[in-house]
PDB file of N, CA, C and O in Angstrom:
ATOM      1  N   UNK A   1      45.404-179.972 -44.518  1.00  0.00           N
ATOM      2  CA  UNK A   1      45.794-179.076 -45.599  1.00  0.00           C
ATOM      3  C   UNK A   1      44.873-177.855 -45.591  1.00  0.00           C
ATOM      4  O   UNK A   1      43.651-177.914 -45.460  1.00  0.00           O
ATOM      5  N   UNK A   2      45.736-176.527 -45.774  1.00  0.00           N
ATOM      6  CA  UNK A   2      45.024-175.322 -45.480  1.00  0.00           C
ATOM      7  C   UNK A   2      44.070-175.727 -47.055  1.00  0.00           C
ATOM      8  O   UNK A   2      44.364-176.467 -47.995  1.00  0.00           O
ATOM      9  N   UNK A   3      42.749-174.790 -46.767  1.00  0.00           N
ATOM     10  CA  UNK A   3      42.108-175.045 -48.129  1.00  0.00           C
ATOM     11  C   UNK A   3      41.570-173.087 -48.749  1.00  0.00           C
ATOM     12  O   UNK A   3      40.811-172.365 -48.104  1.00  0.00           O
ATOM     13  N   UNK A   4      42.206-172.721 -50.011  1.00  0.00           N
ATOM     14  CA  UNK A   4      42.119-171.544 -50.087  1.00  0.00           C
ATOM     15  C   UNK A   4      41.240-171.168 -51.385  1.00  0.00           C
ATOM     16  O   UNK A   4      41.257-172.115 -52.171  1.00  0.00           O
ATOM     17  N   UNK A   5      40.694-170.387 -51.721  1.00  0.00           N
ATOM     18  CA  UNK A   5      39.216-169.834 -52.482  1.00  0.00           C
ATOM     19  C   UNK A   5      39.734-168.674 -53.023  1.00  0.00           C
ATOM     20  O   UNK A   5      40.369-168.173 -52.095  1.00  0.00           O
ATOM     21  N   UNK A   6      39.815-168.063 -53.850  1.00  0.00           N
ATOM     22  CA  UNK A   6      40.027-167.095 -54.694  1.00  0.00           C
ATOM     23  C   UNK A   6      38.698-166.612 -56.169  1.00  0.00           C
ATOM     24  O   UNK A   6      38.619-166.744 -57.391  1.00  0.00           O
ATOM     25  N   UNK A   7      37.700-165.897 -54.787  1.00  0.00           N
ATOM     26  CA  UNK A   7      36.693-165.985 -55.771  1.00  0.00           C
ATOM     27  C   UNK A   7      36.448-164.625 -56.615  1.00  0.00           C
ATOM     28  O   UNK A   7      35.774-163.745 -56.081  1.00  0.00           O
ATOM     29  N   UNK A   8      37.030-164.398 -58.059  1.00  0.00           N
ATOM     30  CA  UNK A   8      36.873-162.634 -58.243  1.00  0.00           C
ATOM     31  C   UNK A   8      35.405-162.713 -59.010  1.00  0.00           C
ATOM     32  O   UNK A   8      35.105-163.496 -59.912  1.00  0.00           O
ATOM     33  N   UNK A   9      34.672-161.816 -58.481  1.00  0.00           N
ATOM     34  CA  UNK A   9      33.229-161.445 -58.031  1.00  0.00           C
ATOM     35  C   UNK A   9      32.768-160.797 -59.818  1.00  0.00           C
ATOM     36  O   UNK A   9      33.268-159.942 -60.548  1.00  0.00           O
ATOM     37  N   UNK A  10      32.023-161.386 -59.900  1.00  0.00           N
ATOM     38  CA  UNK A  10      31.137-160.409 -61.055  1.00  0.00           C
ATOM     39  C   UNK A  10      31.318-158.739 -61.251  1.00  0.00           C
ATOM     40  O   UNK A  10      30.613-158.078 -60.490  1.00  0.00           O
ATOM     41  N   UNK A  11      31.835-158.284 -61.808  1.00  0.00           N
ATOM     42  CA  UNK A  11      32.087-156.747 -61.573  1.00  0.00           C
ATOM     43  C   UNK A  11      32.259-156.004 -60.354  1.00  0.00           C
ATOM     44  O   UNK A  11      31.874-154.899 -59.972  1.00  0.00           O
ATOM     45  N   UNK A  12      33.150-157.200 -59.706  1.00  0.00           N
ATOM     46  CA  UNK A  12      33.845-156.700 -58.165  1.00  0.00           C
ATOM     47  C   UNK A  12      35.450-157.429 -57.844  1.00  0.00           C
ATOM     48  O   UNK A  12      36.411-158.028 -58.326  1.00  0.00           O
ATOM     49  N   UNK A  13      34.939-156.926 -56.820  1.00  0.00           N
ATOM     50  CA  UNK A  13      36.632-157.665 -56.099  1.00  0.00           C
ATOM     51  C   UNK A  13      37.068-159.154 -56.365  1.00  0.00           C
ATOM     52  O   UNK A  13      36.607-159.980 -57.152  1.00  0.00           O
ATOM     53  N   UNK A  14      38.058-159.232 -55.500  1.00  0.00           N
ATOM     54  CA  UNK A  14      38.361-160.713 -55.804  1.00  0.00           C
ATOM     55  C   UNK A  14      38.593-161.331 -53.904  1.00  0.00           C
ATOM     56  O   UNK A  14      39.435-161.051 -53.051  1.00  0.00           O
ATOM     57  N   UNK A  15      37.555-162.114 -53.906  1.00  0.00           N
ATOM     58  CA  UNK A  15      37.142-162.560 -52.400  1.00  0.00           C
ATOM     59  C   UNK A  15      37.907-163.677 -51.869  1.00  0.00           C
ATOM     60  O   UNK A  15      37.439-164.789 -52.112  1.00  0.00           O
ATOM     61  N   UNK A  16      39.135-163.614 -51.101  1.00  0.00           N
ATOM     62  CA  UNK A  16      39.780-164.418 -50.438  1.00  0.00           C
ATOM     63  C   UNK A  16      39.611-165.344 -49.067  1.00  0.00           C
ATOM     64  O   UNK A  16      39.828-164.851 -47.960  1.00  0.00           O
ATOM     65  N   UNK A  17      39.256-166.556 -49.217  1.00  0.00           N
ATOM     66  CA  UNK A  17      38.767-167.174 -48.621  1.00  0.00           C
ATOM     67  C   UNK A  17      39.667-168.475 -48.080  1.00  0.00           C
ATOM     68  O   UNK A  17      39.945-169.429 -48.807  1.00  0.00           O
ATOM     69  N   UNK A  18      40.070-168.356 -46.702  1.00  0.00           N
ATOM     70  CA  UNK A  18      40.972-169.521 -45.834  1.00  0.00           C
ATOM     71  C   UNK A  18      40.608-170.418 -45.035  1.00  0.00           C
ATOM     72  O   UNK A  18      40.415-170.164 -43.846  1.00  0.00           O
ATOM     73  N   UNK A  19      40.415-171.907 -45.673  1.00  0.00           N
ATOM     74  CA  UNK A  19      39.186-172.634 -44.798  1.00  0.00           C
ATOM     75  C   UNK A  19      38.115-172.166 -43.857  1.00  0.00           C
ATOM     76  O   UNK A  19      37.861-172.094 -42.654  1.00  0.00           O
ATOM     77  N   UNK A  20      37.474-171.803 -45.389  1.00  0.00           N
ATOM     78  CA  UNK A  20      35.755-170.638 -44.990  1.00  0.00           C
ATOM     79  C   UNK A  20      35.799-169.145 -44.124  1.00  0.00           C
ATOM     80  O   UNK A  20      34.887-168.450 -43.677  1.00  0.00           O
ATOM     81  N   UNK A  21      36.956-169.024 -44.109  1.00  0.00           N
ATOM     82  CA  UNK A  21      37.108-167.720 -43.273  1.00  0.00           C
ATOM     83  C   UNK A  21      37.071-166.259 -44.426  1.00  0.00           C
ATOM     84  O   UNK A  21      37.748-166.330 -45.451  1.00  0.00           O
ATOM     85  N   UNK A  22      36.512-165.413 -44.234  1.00  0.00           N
ATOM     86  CA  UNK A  22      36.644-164.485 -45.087  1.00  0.00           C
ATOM     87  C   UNK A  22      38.078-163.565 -45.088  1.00  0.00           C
ATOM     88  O   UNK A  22      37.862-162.596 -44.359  1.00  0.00           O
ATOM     89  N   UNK A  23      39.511-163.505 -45.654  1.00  0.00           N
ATOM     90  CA  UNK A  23      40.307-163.142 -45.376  1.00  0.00           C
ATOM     91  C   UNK A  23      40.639-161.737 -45.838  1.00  0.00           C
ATOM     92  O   UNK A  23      41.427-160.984 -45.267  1.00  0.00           O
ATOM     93  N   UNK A  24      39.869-161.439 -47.065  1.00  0.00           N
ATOM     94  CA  UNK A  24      40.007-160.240 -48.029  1.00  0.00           C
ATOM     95  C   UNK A  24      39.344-160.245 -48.906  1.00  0.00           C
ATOM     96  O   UNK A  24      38.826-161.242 -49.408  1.00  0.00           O
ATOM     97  N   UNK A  25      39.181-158.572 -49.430  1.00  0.00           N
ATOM     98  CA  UNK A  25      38.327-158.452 -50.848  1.00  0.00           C
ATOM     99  C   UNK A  25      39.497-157.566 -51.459  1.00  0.00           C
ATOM    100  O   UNK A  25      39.878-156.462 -51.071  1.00  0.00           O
ATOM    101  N   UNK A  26      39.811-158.076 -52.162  1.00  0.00           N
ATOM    102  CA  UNK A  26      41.456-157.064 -53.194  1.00  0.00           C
ATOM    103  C   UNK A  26      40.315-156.656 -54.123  1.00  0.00           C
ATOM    104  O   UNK A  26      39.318-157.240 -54.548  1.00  0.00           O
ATOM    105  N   UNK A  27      40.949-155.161 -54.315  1.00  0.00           N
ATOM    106  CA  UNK A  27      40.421-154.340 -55.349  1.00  0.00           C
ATOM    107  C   UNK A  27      40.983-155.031 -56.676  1.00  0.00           C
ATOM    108  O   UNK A  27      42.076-155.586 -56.779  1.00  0.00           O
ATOM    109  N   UNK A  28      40.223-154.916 -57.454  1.00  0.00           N
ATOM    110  CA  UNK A  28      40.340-155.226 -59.259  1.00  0.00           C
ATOM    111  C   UNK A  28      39.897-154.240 -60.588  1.00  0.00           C
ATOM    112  O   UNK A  28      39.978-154.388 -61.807  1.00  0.00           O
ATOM    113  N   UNK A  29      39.461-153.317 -59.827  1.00  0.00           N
ATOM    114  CA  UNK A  29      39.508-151.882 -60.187  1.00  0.00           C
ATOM    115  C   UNK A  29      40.352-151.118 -60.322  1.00  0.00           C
ATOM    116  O   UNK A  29      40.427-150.562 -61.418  1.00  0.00           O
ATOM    117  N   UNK A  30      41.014-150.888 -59.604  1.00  0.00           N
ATOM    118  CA  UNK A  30      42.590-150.122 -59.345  1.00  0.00           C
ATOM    119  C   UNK A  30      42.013-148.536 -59.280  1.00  0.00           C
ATOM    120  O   UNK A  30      42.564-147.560 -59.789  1.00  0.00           O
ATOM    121  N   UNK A  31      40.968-148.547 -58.646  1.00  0.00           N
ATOM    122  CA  UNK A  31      40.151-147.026 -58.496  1.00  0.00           C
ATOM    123  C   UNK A  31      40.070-147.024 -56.896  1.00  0.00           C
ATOM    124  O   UNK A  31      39.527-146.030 -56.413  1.00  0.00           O
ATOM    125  N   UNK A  32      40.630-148.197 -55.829  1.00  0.00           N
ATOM    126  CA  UNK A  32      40.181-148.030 -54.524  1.00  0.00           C
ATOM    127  C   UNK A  32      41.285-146.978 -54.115  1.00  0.00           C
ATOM    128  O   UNK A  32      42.446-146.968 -54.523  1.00  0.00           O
ATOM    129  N   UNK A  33      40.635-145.997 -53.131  1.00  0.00           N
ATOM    130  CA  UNK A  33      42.051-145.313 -52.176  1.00  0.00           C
ATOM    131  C   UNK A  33      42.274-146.546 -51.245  1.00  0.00           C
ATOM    132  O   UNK A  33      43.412-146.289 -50.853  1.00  0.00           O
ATOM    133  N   UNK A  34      41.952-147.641 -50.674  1.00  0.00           N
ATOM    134  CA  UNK A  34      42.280-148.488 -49.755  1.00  0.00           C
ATOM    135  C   UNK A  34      43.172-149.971 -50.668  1.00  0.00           C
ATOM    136  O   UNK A  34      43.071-151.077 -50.138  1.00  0.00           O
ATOM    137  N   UNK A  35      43.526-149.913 -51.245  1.00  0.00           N
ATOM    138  CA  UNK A  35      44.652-150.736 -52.127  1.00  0.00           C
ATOM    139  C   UNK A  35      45.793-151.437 -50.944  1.00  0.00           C
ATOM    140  O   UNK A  35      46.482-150.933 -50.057  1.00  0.00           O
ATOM    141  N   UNK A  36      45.570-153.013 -51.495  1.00  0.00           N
ATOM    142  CA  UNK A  36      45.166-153.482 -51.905  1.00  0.00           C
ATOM    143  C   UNK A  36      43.776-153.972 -51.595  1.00  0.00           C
ATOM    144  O   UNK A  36      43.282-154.916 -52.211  1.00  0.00           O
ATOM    145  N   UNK A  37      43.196-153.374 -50.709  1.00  0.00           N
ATOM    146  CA  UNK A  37      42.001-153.889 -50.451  1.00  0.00           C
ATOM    147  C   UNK A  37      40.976-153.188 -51.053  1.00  0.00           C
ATOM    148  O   UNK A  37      41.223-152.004 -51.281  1.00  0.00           O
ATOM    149  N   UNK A  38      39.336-153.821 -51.531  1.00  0.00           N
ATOM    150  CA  UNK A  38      38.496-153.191 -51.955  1.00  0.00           C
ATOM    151  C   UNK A  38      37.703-151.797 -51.285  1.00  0.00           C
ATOM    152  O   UNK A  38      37.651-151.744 -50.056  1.00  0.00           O
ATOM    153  N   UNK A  39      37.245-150.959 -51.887  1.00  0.00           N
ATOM    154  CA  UNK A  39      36.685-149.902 -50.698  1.00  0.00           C
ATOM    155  C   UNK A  39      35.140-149.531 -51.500  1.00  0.00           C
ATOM    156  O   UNK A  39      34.360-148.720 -51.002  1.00  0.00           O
ATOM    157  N   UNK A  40      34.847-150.258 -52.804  1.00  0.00           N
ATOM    158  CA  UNK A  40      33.779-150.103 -52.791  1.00  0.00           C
ATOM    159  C   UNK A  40      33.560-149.078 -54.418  1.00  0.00           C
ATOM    160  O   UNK A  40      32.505-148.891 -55.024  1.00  0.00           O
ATOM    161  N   UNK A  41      34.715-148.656 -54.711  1.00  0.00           N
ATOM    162  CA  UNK A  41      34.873-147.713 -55.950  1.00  0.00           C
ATOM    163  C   UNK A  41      34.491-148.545 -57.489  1.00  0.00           C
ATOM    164  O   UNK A  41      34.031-148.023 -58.504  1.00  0.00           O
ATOM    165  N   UNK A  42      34.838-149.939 -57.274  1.00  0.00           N
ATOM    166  CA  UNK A  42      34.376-150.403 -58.663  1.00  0.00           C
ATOM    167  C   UNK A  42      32.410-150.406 -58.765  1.00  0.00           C
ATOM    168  O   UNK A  42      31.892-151.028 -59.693  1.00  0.00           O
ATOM    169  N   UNK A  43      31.682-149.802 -57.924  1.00  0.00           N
ATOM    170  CA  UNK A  43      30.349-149.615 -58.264  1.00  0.00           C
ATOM    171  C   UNK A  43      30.131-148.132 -58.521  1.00  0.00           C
ATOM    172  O   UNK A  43      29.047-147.847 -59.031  1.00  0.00           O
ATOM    173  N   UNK A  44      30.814-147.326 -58.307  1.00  0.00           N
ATOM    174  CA  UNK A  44      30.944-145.742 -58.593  1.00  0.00           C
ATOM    175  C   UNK A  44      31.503-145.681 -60.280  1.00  0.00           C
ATOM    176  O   UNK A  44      31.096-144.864 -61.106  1.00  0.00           O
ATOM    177  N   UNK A  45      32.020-146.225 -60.409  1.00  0.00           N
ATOM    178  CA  UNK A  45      33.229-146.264 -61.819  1.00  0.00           C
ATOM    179  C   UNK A  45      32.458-147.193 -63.201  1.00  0.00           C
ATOM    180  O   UNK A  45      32.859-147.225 -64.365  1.00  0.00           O
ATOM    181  N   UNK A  46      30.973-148.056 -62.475  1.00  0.00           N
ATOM    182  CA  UNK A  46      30.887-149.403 -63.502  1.00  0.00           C
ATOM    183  C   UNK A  46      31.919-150.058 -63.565  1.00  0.00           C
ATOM    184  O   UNK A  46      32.484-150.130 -64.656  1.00  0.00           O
ATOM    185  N   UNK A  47      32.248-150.459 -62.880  1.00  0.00           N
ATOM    186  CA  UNK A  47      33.408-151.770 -63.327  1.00  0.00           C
ATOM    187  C   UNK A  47      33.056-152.655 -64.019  1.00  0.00           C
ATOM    188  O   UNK A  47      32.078-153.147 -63.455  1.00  0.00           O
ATOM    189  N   UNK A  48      33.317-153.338 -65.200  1.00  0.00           N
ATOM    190  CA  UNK A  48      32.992-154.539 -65.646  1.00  0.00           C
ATOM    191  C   UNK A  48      34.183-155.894 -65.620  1.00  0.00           C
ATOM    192  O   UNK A  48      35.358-155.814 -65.979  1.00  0.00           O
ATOM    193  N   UNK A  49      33.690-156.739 -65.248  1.00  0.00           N
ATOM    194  CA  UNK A  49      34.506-158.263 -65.396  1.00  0.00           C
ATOM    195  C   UNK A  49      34.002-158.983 -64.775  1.00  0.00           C
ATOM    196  O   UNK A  49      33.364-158.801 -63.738  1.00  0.00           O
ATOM    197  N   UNK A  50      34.320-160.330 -65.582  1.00  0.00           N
ATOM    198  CA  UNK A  50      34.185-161.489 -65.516  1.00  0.00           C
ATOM    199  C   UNK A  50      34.099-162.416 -63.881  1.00  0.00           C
ATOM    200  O   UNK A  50      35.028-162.247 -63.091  1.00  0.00           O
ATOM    201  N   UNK A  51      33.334-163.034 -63.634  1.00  0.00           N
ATOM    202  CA  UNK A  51      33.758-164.094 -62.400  1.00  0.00           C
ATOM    203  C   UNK A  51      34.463-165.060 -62.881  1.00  0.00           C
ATOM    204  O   UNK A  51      34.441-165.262 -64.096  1.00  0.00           O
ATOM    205  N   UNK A  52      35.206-165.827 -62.060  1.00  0.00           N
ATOM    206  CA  UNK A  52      36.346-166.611 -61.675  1.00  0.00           C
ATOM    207  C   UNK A  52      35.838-167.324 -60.682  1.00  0.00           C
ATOM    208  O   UNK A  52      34.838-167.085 -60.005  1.00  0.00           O
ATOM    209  N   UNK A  53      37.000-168.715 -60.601  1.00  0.00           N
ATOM    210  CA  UNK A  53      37.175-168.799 -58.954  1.00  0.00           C
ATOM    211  C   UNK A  53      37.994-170.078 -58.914  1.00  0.00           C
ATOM    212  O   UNK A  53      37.509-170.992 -59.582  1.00  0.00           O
ATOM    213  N   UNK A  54      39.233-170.368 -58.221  1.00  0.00           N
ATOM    214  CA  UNK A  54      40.368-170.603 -57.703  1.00  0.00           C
ATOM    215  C   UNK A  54      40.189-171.584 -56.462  1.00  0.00           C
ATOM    216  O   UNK A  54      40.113-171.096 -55.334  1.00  0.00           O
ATOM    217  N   UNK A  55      40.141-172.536 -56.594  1.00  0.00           N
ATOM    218  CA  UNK A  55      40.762-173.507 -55.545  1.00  0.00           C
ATOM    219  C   UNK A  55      41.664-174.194 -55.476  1.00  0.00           C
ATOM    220  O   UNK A  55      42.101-174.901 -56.384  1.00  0.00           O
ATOM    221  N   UNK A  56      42.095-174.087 -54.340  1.00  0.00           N
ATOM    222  CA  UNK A  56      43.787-175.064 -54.011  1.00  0.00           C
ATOM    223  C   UNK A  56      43.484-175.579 -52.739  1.00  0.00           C
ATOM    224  O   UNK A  56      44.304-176.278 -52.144  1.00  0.00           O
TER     225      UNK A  56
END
């Protein structure tokens, strides 16, 4: 069974993870020009939110 991680980061992205493989960082900002992926804009902006994290 694939095993998948959905970890959204302390005032960052949300870190996608596929039996330990790093697969993605999705923006949660909605300030990246690289959408859906992170580019680094939620530390320019202060982003604030919460961590999470998702296993299946």
């Amino acid at each position: 069974m694939v095993k998948v991680i959905i970890h959204a980061m302390k005032d960052g992205p949300c870190i996608v993870n596929v039996d330990g493989t790093k697969i993605a960082a999705l923006c949660r900002c909605g300030v990246s020009n690289k959408k859906p992926h992170c580019d680094g804009s939620h530390a320019k902006i202060s982003f604030k939110a919460d961590e999470a994290k998702i296993e299946s």
